[in-house]
C-alpha positions as CSV (number, residue, x, y, z in Angstrom):
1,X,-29.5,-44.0,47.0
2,X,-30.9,-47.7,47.1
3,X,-30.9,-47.4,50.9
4,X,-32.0,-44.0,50.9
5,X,-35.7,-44.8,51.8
6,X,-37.9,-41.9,52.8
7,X,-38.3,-43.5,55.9
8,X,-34.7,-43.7,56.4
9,X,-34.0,-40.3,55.0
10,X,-36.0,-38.8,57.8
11,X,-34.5,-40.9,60.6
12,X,-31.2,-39.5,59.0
13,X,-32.3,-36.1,59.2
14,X,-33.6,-36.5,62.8
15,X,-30.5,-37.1,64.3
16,X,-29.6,-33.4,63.6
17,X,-32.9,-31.7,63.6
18,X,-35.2,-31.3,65.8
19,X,-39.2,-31.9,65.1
20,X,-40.5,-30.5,61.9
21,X,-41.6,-33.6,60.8
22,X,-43.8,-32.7,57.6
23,X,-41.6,-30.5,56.5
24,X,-38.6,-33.8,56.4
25,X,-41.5,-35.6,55.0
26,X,-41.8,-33.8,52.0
27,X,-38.2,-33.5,51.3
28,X,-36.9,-37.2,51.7
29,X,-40.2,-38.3,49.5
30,X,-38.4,-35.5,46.7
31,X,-35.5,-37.2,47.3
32,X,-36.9,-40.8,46.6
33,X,-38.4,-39.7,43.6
34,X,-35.1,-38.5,42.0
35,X,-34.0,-42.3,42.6
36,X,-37.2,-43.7,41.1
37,X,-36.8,-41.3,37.9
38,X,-33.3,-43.0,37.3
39,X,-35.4,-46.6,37.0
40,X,-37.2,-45.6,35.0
41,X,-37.2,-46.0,30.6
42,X,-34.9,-43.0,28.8
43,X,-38.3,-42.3,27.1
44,X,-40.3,-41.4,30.2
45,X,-37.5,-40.0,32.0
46,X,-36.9,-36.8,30.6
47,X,-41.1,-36.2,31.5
48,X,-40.8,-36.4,34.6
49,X,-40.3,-33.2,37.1
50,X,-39.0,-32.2,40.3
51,X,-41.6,-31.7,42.6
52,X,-40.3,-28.2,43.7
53,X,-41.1,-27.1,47.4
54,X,-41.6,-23.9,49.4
55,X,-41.0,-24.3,52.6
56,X,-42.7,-21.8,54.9
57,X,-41.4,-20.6,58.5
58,X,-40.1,-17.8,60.6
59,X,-35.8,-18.2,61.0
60,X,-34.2,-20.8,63.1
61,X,-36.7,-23.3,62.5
62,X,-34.1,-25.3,60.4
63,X,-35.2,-25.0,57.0
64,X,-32.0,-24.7,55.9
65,X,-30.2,-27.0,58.1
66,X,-32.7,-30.1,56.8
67,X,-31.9,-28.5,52.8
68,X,-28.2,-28.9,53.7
69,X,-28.4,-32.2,55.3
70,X,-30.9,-33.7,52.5
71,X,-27.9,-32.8,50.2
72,X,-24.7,-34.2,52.1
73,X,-27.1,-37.3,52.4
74,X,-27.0,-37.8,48.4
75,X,-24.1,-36.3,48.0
76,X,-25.5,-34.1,46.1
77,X,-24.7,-30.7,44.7
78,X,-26.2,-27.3,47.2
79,X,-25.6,-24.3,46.8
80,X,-27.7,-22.2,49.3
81,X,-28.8,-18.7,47.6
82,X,-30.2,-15.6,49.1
83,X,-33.0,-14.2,46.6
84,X,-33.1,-11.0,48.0
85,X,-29.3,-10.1,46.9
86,X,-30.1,-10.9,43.1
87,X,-31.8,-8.0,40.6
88,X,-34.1,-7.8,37.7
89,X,-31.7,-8.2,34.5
90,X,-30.7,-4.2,33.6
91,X,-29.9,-3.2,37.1
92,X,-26.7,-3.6,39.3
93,X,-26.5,-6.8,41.3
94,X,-25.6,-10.5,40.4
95,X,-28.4,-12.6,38.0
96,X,-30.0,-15.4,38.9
97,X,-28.1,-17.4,36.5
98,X,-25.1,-16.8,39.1
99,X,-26.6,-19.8,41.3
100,X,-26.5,-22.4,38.5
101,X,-22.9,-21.4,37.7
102,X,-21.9,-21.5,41.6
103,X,-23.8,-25.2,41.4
104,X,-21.6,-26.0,38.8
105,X,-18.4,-25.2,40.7
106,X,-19.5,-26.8,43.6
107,X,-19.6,-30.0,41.9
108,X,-16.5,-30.0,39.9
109,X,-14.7,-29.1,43.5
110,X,-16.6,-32.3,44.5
111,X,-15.7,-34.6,42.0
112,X,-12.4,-33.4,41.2
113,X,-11.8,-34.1,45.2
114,X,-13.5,-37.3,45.3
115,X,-11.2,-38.6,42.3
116,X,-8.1,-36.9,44.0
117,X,-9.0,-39.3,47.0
118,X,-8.8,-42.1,44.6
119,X,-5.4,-41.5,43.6
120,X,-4.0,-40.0,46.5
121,X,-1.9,-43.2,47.0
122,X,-0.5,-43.0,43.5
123,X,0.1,-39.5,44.1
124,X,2.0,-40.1,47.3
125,X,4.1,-42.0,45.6
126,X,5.1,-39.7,42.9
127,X,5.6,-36.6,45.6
128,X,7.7,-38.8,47.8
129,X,10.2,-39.4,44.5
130,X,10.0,-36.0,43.7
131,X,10.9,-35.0,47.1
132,X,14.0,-37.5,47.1
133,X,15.6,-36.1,43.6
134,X,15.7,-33.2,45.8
135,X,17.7,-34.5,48.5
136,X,20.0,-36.4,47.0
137,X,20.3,-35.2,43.1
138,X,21.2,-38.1,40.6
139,X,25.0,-38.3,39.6
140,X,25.8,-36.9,36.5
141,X,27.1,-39.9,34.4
142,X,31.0,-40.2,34.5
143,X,33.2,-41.9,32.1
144,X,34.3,-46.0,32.6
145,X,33.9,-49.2,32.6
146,X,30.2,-50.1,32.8
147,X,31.2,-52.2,35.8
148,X,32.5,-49.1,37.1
149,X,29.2,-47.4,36.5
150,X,26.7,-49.7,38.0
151,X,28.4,-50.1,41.3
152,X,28.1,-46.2,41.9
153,X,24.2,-47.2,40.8
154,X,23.7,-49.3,43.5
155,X,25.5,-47.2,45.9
156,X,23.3,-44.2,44.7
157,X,20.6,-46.9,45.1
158,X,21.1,-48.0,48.5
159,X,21.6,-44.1,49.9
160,X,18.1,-43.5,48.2
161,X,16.3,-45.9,49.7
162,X,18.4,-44.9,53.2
163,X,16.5,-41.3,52.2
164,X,13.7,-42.6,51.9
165,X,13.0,-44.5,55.5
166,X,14.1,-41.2,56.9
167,X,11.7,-39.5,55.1
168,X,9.0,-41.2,55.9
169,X,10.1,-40.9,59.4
170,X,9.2,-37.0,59.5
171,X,13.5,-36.3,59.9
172,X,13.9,-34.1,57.1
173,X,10.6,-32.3,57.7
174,X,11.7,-28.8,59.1
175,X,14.6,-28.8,55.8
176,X,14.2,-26.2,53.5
177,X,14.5,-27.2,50.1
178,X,13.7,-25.6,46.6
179,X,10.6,-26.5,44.4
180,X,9.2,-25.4,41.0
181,X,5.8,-24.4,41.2
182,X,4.0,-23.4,38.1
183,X,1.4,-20.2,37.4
184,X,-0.3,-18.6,35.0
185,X,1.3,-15.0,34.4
186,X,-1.7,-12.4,34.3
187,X,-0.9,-9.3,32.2
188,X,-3.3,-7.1,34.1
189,X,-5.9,-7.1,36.6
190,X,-9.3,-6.1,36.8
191,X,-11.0,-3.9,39.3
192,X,-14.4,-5.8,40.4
193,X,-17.9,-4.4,41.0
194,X,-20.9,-5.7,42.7
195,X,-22.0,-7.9,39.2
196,X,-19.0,-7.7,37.7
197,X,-17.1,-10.6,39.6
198,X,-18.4,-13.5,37.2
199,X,-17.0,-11.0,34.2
200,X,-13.8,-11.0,35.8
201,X,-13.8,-14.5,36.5
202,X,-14.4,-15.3,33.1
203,X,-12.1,-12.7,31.6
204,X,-8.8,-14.9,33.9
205,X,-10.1,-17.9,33.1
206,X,-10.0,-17.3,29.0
207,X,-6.6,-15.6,29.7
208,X,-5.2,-18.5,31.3
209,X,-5.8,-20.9,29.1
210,X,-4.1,-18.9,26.0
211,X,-1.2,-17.6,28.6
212,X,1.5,-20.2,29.0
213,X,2.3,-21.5,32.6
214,X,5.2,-19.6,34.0
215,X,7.5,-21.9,36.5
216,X,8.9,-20.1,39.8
217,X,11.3,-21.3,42.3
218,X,9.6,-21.6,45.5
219,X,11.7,-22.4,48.8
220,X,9.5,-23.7,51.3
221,X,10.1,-26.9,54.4
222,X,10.3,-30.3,53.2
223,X,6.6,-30.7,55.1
224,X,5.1,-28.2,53.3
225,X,6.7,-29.2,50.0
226,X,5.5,-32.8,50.2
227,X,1.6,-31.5,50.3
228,X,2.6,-28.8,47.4
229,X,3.9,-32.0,45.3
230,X,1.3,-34.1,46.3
231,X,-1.7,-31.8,45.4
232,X,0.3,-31.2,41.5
233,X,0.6,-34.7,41.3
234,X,-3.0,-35.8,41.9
235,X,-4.6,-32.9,39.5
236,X,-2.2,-34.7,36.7
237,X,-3.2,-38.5,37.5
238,X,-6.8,-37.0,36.8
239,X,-9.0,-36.4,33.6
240,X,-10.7,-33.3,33.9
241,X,-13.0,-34.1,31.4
242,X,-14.5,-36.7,33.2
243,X,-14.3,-35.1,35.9
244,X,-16.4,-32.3,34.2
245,X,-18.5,-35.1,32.8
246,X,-19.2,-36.5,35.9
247,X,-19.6,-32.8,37.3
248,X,-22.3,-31.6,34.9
249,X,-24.2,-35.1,35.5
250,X,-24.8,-34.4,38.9
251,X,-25.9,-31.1,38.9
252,X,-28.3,-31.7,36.5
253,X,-29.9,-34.6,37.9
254,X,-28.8,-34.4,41.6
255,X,-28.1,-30.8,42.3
256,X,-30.1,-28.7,44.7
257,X,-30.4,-25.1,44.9
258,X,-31.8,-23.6,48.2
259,X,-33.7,-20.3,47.2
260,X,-34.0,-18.1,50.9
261,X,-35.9,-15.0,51.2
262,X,-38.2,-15.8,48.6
263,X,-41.0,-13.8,50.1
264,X,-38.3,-10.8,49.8
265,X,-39.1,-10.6,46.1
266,X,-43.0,-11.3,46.5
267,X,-44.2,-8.1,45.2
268,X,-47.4,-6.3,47.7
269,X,-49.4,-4.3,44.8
270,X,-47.6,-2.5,42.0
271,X,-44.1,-2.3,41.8
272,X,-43.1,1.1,43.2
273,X,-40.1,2.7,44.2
274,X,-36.9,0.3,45.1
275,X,-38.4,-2.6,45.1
276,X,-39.2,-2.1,41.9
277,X,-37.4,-4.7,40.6
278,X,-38.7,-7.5,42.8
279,X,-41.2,-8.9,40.2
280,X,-38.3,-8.9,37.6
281,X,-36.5,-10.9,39.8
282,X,-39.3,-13.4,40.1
283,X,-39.7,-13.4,36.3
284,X,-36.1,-14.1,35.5
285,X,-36.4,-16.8,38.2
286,X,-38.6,-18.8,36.2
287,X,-37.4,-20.1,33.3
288,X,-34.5,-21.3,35.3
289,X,-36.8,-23.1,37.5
290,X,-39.0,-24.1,34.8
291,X,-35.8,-25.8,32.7
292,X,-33.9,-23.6,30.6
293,X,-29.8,-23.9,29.5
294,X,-27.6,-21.7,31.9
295,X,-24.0,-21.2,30.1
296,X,-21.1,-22.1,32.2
297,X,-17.5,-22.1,31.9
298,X,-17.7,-25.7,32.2
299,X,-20.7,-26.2,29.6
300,X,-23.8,-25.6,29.1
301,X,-26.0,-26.8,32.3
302,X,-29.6,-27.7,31.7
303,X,-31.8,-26.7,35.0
304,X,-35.5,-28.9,34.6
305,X,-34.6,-31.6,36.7
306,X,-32.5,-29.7,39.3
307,X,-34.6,-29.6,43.0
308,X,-35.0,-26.4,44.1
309,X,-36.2,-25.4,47.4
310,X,-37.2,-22.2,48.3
311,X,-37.9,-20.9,52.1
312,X,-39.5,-17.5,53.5
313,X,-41.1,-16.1,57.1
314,X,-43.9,-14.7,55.0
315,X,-44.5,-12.4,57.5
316,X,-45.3,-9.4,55.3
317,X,-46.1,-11.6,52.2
318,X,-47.7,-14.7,51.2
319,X,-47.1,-17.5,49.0
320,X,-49.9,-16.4,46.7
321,X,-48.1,-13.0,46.4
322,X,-45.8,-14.7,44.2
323,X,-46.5,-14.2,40.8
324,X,-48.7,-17.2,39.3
325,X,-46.1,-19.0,36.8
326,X,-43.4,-19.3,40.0
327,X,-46.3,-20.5,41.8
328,X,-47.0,-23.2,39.7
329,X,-43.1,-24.2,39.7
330,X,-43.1,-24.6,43.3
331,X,-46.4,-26.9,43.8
332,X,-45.3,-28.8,47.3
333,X,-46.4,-26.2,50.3
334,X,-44.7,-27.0,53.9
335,X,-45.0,-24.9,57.2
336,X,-42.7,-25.7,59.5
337,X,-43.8,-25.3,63.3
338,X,-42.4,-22.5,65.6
339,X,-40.2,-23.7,68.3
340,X,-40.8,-23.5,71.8
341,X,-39.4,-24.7,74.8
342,X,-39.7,-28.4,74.4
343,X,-37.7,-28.1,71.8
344,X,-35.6,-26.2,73.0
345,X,-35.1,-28.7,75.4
346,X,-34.4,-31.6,72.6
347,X,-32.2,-29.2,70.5
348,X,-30.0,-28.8,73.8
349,X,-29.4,-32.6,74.3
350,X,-30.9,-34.7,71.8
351,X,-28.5,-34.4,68.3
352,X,-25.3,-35.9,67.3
353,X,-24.0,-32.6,67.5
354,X,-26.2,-31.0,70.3
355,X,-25.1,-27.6,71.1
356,X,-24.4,-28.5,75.0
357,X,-21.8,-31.5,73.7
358,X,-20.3,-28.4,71.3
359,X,-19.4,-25.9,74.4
360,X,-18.9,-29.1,76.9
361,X,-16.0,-30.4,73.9
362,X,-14.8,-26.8,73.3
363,X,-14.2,-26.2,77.1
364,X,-12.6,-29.8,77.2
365,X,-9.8,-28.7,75.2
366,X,-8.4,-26.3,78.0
367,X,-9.0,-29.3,80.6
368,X,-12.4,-28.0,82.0
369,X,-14.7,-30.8,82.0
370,X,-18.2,-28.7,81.5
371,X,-21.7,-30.7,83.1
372,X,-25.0,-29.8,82.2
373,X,-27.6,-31.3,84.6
374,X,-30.9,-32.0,83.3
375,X,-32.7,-28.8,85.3
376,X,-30.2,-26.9,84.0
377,X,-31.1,-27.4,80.2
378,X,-35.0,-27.4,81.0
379,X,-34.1,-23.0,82.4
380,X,-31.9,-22.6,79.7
381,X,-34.5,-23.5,77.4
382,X,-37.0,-21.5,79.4
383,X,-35.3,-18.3,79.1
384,X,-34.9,-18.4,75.2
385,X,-38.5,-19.5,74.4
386,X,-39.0,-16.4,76.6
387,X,-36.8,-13.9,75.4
388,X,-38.1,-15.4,72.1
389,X,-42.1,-14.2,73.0
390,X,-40.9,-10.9,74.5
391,X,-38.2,-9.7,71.7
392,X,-37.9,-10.7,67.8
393,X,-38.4,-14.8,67.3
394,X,-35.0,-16.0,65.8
395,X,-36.1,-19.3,66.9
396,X,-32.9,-22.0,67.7
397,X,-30.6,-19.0,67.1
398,X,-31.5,-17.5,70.2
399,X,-30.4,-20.4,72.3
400,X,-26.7,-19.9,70.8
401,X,-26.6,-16.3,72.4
402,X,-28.3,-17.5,75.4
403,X,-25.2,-20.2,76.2
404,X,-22.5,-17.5,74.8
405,X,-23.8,-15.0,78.0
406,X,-23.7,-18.1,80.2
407,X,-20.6,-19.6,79.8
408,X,-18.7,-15.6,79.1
409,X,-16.6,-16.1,82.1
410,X,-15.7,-19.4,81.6
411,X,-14.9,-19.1,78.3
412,X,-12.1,-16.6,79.4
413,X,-10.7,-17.6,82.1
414,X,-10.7,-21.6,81.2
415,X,-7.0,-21.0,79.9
416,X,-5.6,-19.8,83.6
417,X,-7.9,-22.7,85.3
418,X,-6.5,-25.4,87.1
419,X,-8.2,-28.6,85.3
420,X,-11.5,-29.5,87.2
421,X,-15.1,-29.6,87.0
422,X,-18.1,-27.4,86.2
423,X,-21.2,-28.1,87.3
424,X,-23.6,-26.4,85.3
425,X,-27.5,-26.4,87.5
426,X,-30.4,-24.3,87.9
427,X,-28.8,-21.5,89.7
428,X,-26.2,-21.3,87.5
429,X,-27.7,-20.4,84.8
430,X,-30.6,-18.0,87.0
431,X,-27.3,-16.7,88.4
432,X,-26.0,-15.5,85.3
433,X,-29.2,-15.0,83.0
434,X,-32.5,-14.1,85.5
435,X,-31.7,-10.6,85.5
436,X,-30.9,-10.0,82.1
437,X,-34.1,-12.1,80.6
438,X,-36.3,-10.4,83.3
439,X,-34.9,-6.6,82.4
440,X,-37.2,-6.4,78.9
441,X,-35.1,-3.1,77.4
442,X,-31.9,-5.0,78.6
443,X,-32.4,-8.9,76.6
444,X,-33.7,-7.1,73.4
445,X,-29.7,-6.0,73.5
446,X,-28.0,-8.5,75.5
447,X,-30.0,-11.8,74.5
């Protein structure tokens, strides 16, 4: 985080996205200030809040694509929600405490892999004995002379370590041998129900920890069994409770929680009919975002100084249609710009990950080596801003169906191709598209 500038953060950020530079602006400067609140005195620290931050746009403008990338950045907890799929506490759906407790197993994935990594060697190690007592079982003792007894110990010793070269040499990979594996035996099962799946969760979790482990033979290829051994070896060279430790620290002072649809639950005039509950919603939002104490499997989880960003088209709504309490909660405002074909153009060739390198690296794999000159790109991007004007705005999405319907044919005939070139130009691509962008009732179906 040192490094982690807001100047850098939004160089970071613009090697995947494309423009929308207020909105990366106010972001990596909520970033920074989680760094600065770790400098500062214990006293003070606890005061100070995350600047929350709606972000406002129609979709495909990357709201949540700079979200996601502003946590991998930190390494931070996200979990991205959908407000629209929660309900008002009392009717059937999932709660909004649901996101803090999917934060929380996020991050205990995440550490619990991170420390895994760390003792991966160790772990290695242990797996590769394990795998060798399999192969060659140790000699029951035998009666004699302890002369007797350690030459067949250095015998046994030097066949071993004969195994293990081998081993390591992949020749006893496709041999099937016999494992132990160990599971916790479930008396029953439950049927879930939309708002029930935490309950039953829960219910296994508590019932595994009282049940006993039950061990089952399990034959399986030496390849297979060396990952199985590997992964049970590594989860006991780790402490869960620091890794829970470590888990809970991040979420509640790195985690971020990416709200969408929030102008799905900003109530237009009195609550009538089925959305009826879309002002509950909002209210049991709140005290989460305020700070409140969300029970988890793993602990309680204390939610003031997680980031949350929330994101709406607020097409039909408005930010001030939100009730005034989540209003004051969310007190940074960003609108990100609509996209048009400049950027279109940029999105097409300018990111690590640019959508023509995606198809050109896809198609590369069948021996088709796939070129997109320049004029090429600018028609591309031409025909999506259009189709974008004529038909519903999805924004960069569009240019992902766009490519699809240009490179159809390729796509499935590059396996029967003799390796070559494709030349992708102009009249490619007005080959293919012209007359399905030009026929208005036939792109609102096709693109």
């Amino acid at each position: 985080m040192d490094n982690l500038t807001p100047r850098n953060i939004v160089q970071e950020l613009d090697l995947f996205i494309i423009g929308q530079k207020n909105a990366k602006k106010s972001v990596a400067i909520a970033l920074r200030n989680r760094w600065r609140r770790q400098q500062l005195p214990d006293d003070l620290r606890d005061e100070v809040l995350p600047k929350n931050i709606i972000m406002i746009g129609p979709t495909g403008v990357g709201k949540t694509e700079i979200a996601r990338r502003l946590a991998r950045l930190a390494s931070a907890p996200f979990v991205k929600v959908e407000a629209s799929k929660f309900t008002e506490v009392g009717y059937v759906g999932r709660d909004v405490e649901s996101m803090i407790r999917d934060l929380m197993e996020i991050s205990v994935n995440m550490v619990r892999t991170e420390q895994q990594e760390k003792v991966l060697k160790k772990a290695e190690a242990h797996a590769e004995e394990r795998l060798l007592d399999l192969l060659l079982p140790s000699p029951k003792p035998k009666y004699g002379s302890l002369e007797l007894q350690e030459q067949g110990a250095d015998a046994d010793s030097e066949t071993r370590q004969k195994l293990r070269e081998q081993l390591r040499q992949g020749k006893f990979d496709d041999r099937t041998v016999e494992i132990e594996v160990r599971e916790k035996s479930m008396p029953f099962g439950l049927i879930s129900n939309t708002g029930f799946e935490d309950m039953e969760i829960n219910i296994k979790e508590m019932l595994g920890s009282i049940l006993p482990d039950k061990p089952r033979r399990k034959k399986t290829s030496v390849a297979d069994a060396r990952e199985i051994l590997i992964q049970e070896e590594a989860a006991r060279l780790i402490d869960m409770d620091a890794v829970t430790k470590e888990a809970l620290d991040r979420v509640e002072n790195l985690g971020i929680v990416f709200i969408d649809e929030i102008d799905k639950v900003a109530a237009k005039g009195g609550g009538q009919g089925p959305d009826v509950s879309r002002e509950g919603v909002q209210r049991d939002l709140l005290p989460i975002v305020e700070g409140s104490t969300v029970t988890t499997k793993h602990g309680p989880v204390r939610t003031e100084h997680i980031l949350f960003i929330a994101a709406g088209a607020f097409h039909t709504a408005k930010p001030s249609d939100l009730i005034p309490e989540l209003q004051g909660r969310f007190p940074i405002r960003v609108e990100l710009d609509h996209l048009g074909k400049d950027e279109f153009v940029r999105i097409l060739t300018e990111p690590q990950n640019s959508l023509t390198r995606q198809y050109s690296e896809l198609l590369a794999t069948e021996g088709l080596a796939v070129i997109f000159e320049e004029e090429s790109v600018d028609e591309l991007a031409s025909i999506a801003a259009d189709v974008n004007d004529r038909a519903e705005n999805i924004g960069a999405r569009r240019l992902h169906t766009v490519l699809e319907k240009l490179l159809e044919d390729v796509s499935f005939e590059a396996p029967d191709m003799p390796p070559g070139e494709i030349v992708i130009n102009r009249e490619y691509v007005r080959e293919r598209l012209s007359d399905i962008a030009n026929d208005e009732d036939l792109s609102k179906y096709i693109l």
